[in-house]
TIMI-302783 format. One record per residue: residue in three letters; x, y, z of N, C-alpha, C in turn. Coordinates in Angstrom, 1 decimal, m for minus. Atoms other than C-alpha are relative to their C-alpha. Layout:
{node 'ALA'; {X; Y; Z}; {X; Y; Z}; {X; Y; Z}}
...
This chain:
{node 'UNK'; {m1.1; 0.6; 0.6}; {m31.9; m20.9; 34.0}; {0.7; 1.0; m0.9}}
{node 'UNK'; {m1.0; m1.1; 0.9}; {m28.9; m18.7; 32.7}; {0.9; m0.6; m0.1}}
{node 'UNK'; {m1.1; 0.0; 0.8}; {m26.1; m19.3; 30.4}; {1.2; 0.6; 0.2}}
{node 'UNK'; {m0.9; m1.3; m0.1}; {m23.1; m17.2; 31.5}; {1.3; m0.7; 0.2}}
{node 'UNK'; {m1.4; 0.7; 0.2}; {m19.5; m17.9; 30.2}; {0.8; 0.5; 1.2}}
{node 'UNK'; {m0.9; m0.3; m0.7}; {m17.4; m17.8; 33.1}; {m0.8; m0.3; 1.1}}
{node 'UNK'; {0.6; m0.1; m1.1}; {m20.1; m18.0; 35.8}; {m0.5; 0.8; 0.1}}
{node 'UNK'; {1.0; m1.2; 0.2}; {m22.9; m16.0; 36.8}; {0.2; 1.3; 1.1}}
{node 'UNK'; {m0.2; m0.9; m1.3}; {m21.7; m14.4; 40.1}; {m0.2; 1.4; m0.1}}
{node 'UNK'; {0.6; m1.0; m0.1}; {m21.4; m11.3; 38.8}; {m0.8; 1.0; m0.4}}
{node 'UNK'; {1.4; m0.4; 0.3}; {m24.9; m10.8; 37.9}; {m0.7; 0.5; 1.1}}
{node 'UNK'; {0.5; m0.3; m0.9}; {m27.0; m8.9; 40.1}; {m1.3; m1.0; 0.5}}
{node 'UNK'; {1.1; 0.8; 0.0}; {m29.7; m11.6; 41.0}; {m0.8; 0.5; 1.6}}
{node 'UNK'; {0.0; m0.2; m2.1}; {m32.1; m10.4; 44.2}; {m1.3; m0.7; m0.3}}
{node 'UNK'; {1.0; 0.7; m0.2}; {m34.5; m13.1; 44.9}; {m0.9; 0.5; 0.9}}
{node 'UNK'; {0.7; m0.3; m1.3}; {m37.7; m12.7; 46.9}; {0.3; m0.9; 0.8}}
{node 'UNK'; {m0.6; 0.7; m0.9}; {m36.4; m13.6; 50.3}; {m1.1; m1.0; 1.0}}
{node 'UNK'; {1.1; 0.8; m0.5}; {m39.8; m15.3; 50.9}; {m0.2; m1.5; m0.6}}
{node 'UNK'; {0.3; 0.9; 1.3}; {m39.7; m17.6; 47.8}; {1.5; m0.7; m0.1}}
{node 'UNK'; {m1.4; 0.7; 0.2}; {m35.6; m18.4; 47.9}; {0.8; 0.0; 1.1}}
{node 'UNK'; {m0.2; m0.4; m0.9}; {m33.7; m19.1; 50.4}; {1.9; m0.1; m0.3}}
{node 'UNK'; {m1.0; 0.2; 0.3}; {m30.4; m19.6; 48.6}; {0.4; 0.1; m1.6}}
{node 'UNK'; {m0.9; m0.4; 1.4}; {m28.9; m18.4; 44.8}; {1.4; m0.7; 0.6}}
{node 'UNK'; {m1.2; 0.2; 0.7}; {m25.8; m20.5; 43.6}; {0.1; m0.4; m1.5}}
{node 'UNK'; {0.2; 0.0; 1.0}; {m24.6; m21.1; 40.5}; {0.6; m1.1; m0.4}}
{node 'UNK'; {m0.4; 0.8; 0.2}; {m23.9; m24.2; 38.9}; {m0.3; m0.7; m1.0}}
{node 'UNK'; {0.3; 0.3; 1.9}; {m23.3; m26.6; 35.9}; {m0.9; m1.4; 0.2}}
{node 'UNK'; {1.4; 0.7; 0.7}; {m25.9; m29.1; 34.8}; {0.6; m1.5; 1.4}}
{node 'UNK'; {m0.4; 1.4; m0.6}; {m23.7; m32.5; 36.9}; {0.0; 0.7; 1.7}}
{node 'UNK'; {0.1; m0.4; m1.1}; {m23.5; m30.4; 40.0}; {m1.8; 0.4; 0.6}}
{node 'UNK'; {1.3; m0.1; m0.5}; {m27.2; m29.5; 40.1}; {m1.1; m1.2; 0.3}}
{node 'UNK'; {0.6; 1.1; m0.1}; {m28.2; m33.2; 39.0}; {0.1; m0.7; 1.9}}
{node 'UNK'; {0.2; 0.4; m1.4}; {m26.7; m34.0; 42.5}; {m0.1; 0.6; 1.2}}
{node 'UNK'; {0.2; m0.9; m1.0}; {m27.9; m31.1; 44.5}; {m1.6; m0.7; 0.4}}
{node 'UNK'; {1.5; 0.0; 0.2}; {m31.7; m32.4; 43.1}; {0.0; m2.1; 0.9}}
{node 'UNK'; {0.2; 1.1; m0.6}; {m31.1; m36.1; 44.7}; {m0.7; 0.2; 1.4}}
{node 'UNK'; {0.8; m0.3; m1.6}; {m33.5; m36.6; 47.3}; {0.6; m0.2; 1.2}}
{node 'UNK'; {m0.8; 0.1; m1.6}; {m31.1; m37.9; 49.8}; {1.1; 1.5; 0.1}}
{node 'UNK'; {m1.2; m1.0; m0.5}; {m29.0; m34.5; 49.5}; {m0.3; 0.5; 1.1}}
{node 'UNK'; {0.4; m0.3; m1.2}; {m31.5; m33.3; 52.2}; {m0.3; 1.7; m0.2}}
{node 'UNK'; {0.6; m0.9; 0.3}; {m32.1; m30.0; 50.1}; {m1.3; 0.6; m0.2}}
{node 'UNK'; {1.2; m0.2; 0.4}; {m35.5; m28.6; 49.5}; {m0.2; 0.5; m1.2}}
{node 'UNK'; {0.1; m0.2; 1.3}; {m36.6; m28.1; 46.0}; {m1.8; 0.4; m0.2}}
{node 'UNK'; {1.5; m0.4; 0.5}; {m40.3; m26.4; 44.7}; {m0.6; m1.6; m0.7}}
{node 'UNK'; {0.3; 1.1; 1.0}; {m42.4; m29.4; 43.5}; {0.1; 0.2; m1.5}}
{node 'UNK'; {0.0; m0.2; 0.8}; {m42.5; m27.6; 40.5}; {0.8; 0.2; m1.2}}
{node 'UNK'; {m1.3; 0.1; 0.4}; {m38.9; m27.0; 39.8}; {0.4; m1.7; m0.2}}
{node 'UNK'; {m0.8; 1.2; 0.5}; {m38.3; m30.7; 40.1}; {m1.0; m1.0; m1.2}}
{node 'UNK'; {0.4; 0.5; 1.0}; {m41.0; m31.3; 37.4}; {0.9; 0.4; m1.4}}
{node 'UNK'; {m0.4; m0.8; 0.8}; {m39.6; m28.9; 35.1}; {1.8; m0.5; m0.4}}
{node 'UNK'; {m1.5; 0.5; 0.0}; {m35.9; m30.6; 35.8}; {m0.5; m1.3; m0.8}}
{node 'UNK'; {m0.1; 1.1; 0.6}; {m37.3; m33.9; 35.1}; {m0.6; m0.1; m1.6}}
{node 'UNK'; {0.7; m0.5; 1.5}; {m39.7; m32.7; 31.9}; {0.8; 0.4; m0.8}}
{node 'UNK'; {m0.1; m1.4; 0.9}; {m38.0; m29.9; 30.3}; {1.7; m0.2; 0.2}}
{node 'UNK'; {m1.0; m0.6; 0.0}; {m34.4; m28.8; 31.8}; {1.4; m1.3; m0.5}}
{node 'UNK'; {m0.7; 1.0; 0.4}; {m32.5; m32.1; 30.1}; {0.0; 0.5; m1.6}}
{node 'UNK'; {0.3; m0.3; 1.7}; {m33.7; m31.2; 26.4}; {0.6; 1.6; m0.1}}
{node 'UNK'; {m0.9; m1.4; 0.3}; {m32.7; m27.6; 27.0}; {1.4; 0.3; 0.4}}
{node 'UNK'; {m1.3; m0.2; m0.1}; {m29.8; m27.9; 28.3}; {1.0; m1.3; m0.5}}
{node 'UNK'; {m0.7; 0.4; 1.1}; {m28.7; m30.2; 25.7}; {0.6; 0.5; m0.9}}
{node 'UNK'; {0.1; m1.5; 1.2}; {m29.0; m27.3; 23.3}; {0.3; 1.2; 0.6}}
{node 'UNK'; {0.1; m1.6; m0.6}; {m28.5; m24.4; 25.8}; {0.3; 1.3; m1.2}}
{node 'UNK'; {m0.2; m0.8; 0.5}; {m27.2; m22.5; 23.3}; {m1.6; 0.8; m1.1}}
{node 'UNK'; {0.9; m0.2; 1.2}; {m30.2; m22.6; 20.8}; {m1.3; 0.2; 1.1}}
{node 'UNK'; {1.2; m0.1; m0.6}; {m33.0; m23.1; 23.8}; {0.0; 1.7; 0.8}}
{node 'UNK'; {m0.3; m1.6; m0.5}; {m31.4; m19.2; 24.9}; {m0.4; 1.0; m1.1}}
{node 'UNK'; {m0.1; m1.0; 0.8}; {m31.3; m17.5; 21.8}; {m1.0; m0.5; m1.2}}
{node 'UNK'; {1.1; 0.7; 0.9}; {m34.4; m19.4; 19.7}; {m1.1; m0.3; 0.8}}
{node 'UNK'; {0.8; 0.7; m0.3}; {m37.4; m20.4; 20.1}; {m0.6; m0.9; m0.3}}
{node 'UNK'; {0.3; 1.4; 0.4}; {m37.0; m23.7; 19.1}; {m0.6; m0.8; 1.4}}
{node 'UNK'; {0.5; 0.4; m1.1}; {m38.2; m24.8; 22.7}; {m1.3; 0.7; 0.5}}
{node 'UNK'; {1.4; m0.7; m0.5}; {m41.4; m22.7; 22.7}; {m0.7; m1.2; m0.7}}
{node 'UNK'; {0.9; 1.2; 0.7}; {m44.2; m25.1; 21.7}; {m1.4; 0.6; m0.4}}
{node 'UNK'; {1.1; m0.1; m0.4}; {m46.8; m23.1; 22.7}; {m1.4; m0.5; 0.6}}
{node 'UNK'; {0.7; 0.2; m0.8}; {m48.4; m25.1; 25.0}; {m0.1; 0.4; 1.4}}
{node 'UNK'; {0.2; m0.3; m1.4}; {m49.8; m24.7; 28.4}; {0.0; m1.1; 0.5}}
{node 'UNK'; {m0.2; 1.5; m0.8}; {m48.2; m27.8; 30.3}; {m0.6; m0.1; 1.7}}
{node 'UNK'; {0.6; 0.3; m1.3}; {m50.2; m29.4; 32.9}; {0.9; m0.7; 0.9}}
{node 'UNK'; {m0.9; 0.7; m0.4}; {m47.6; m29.9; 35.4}; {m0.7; m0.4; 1.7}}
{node 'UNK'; {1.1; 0.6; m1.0}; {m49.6; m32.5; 38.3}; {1.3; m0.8; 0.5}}
């Protein structure tokens, strides 16, 4: 998850090509309905815990969950 005014495009991002099979970039209403299960996308189980747990609360705050660590808790979340 990155923050970038204008868009991220021209950030160098190189994913392992075993692990991703697609980098785009996009704002919080466009990802909610990339993550609908009928879009026919694939998503990591893990990524769609972390969307439904976590990435709502932080990106409420983006600005403070980037540059603080008011979103550290220091736990180790059992994500089943």
């Amino acid at each position: 998850l990155v923050k970038v005014a204008g868009g991220g495009e021209h950030l160098g991002v190189v994913p392992n090509a075993e692990e991703v099979d697609a980098v785009k970039w996009v704002g919080r209403g466009e990802l909610k309905q990339m993550m609908r299960e009928d879009s026919g996308l694939q998503w990591s189980p893990w990524f769609r815990i972390i969307e439904k747990e976590f990435l709502g609360r932080w990106w409420d705050d983006l600005d403070k969950a980037l540059t603080s660590e008011a979103y550290v808790d220091g736990k180790i979340h059992t994500i089943l």
